[in-house]
N, C-alpha and C positions, 0 to 999 in steps of 0.2 A: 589356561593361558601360560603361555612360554614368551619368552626375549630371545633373540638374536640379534646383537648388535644394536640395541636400544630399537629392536622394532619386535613390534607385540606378535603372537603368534598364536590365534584359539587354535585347539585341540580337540576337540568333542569325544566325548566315551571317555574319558580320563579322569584321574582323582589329583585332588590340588596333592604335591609330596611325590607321585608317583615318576620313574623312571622311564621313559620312553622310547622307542625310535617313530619319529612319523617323515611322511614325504608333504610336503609345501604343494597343494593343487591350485590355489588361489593365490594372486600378486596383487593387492595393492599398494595406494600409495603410502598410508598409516600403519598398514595390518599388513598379516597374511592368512590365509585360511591352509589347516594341514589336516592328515588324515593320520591315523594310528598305524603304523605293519608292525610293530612287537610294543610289547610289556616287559620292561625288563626287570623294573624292581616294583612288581604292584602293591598298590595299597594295604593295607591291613582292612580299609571298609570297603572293597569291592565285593561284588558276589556278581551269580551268575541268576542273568535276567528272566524271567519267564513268560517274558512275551518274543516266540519264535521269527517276529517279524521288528523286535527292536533294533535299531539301528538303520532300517531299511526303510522304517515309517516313521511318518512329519510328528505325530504325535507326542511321543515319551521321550526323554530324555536323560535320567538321569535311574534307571534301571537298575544299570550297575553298581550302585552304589548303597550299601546298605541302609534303613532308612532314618536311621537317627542322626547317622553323617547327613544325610539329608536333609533333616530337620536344622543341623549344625549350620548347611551351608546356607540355607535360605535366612535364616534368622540373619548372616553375617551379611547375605546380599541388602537386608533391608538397613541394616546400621551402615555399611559403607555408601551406600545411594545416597541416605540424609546429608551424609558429609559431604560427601563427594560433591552433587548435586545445589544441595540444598544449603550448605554450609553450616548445617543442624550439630552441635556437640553437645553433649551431656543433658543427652534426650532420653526422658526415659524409657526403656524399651525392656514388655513386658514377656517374660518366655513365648517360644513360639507354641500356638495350639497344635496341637498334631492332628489328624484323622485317624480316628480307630482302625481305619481300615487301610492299610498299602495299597491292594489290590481289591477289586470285585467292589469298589465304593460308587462307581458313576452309575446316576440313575439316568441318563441317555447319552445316546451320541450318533450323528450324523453321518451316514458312510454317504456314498456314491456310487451311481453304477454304472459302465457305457464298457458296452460292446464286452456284454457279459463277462466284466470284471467288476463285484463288489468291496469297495472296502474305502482304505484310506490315499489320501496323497502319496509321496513319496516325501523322506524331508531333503526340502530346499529342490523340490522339482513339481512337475503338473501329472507327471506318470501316476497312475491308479496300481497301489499296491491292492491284489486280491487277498481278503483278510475272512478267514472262517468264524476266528473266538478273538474276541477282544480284552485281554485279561484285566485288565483295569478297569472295567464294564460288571457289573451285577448282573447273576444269572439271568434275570428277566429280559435284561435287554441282548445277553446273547444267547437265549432262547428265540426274540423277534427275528435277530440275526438270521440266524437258520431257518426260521421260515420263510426271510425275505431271499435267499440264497433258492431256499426253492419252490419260489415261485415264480424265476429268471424274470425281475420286471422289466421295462422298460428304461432306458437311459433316464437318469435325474439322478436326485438327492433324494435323501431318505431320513428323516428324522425316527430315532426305537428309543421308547420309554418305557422303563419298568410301571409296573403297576394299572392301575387305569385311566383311561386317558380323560381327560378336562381338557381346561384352558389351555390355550398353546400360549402362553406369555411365559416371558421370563423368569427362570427359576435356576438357583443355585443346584451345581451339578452335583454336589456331595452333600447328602442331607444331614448327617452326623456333623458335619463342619456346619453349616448353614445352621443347625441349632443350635451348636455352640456360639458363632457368631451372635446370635440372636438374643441368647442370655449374658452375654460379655454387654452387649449395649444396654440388655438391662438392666443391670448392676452400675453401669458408668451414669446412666442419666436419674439424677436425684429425683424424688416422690413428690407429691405436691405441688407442679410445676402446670401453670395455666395453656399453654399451645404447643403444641408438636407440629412442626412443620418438615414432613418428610418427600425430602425434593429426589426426585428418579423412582419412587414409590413402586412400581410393578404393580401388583396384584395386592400390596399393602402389608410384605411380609415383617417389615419391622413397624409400621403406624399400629398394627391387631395387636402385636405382643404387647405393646406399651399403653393399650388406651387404660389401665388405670392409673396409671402416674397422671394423665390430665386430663382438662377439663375441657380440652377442644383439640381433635387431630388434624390434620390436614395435608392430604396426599398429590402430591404433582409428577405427571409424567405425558410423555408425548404418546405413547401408546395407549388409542383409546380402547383396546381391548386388552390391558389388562386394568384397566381404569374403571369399565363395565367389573371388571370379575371383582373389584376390591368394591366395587359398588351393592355388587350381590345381598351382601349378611351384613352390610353397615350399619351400625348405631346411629344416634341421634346425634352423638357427639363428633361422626365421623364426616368428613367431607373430601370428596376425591374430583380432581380437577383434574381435565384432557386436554395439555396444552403445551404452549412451549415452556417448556421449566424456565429458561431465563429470564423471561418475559413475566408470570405466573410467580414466580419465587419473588422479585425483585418489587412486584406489588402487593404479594400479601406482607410479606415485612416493612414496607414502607408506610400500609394503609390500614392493615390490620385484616384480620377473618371479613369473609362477606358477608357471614352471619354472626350473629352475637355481639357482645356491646364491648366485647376486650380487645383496647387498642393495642398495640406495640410501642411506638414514637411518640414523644421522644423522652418519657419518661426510664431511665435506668432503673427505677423498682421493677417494672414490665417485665423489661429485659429480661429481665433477673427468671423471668421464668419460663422466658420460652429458648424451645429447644429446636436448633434445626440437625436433621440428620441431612447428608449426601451421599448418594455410592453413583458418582458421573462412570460414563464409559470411560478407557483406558487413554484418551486424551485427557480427561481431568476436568477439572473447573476451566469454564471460559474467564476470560479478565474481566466481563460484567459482571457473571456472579463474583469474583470474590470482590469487586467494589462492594457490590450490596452486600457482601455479610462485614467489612468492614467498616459500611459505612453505621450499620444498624448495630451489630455486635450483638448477635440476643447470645444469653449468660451461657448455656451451652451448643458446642457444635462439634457432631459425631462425622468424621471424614471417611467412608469406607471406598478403600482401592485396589481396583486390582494391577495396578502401576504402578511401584513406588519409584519411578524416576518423574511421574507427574505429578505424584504425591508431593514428594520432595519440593518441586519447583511454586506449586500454591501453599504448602506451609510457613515455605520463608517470607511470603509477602505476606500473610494469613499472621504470621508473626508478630505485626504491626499489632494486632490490637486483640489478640487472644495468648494465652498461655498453652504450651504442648501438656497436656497430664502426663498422659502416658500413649505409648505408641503399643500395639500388638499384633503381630505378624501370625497369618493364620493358614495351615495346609491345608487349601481346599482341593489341590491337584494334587498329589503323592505322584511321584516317579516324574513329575514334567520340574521344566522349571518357571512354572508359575507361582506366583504365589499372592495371596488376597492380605491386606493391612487395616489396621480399627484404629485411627486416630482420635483421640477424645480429649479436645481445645477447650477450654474455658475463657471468656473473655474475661478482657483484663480493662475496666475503666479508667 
């Protein structure tokens, strides 16, 4: 980002420090949008990218830039959003997790094919870049690549997945981060604790890790085929529900389990021990759910996002009646500028 005359100006391919010339392709009214023609005093953390079609495809974005400066910038995207956004100061915010892996860590990704060009978007257009190797893809999946290359299909999409194929439900694209994820929540939610209440549940990757901490889990999500597959190898203690989370969440905390004799309401010893996880899509919490969690306030509550500007904006109301612990930003994309956040609230009576 650059100024000109107090008007904003992104840059893309660039390192915050670095010395520029770009030309302005885009005019708004706020902004403008510019493109790079030289480098003149570059970074110290640039390097040079390894995917031949960076810059040209929607996907990666931040390439260029070495990956701990990476790790640098995302951690600072997530502490300035809270403020920014959220009006969050002297939040604790725990290093960022990195991925083992830079490159070669995605266990799929979706190409497209029409009019015998395979690959990606273009970024910021609908044109089909033809893409051979996907370098931020694990061999498996651009091994699929090239066999789907030659086997010229038919116009569509294409979902390639390393390994063998299952369920088609929802799964974290980085599996080294996704079990880091996995063990960060379990260290955060205390032992002992009577219901787990895990709202957007999937396939039930974080209710499985946890079913010894309680005495009763319970999984909510709208997709009833990954609802089925968390239903598969369930325990006794286990209960997976096909529905609408808002709806679904907002009744078992209100009412309690449909099975078992353990209420919730409105006793605060209860509270005290049950735990709701969340990972909403990148809109975030609707404003019914977080009434119902601030109306119920059970003792702990795990926010996982991959939006910390929606993150941000349900915190600050979320505030009302929970404590922030700690906040932890985690690379589940390398080289993009995504990034995934473990928020872990404690209510506060």
């Amino acid at each position: 980002m650059a100024r000109e005359n107090g008007k904003v100006i992104f840059v893309p391919f660039t390192i915050d420090g670095e010395t520029v010339s770009s030309q302005i392709i885009r005019q708004k009214k706020k902004f403008a949008d510019a493109e790079v023609i030289e480098i003149r005093e570059p970074s110290p953390h640039r390097v040079v990218p390894e995917c031949p079609y960076f810059g040209r495809c929607g996907g990666c974005s931040y390439q260029h830039i070495n990956y701990e400066h990476q790790l640098s910038i995302k951690w600072r995207q997530v502490r300035d959003v809270l403020q920014r956004i959220g009006q969050l100061t002297q939040i604790p915010i725990r290093p960022i997790i990195a991925s083992p892996l830079a490159y070669r860590y995605r266990n799929r990704i979706t190409v497209h094919a029409q009019d015998g060009v395979i690959g990606f978007f273009g970024r910021e257009s609908h044109r089909l870049i033809d893409v051979e190797c996907c370098p931020i893809s694990m061999d498996d999946v651009n091994r699929a690549l090239a066999e789907l290359r030659g086997r010229r299909p038919p116009d569509g999409h294409y979902t390639l997945r390393a390994g063998a194929s299952g369920h088609r439900v929802f799964s974290q694209a980085n599996d080294a981060v996704a079990n880091a994820l996995g063990e960060l929540i379990s260290q955060l939610i205390p032992s002992a604790q009577k219901l787990l209440i895990d709202a957007y549940c999937g396939a039930g990757f974080f209710a499985k890790r946890l079913l010894d901490k309680f005495v009763q889990v319970i999984g909510i999500d709208w997709d009833r085929f990954a609802v089925q597959a968390a239903q598969e190898n369930a325990t006794a203690k286990e209960t997976y529900i096909a529905g609408d989370v808002e709806k679904e969440l907002s009744e078992t905390l209100r009412q309690g389990p449909r099975k078992g004799d353990f209420q919730i309401a409105p006793a605060v010893e209860n509270r005290r021990s049950v735990a709701v996880i969340v990972d909403p899509p990148a809109t975030g919490l609707t404003p019914n759910i977080r009434r119902t969690l601030l109306e119920v306030a059970p003792g702990t509550l795990i926010y996982v996002s991959c939006n910390p500007a929606t993150l941000a904006r349900d915190l600050t109301e979320l505030c009302q009646k929970f404590t922030i612990e700690s906040v932890t930003p985690l690379d589940m994309f390398p080289q993009t500028a995504e990034i995934e956040v473990a928020a872990h609230l404690r209510a506060s009576w």
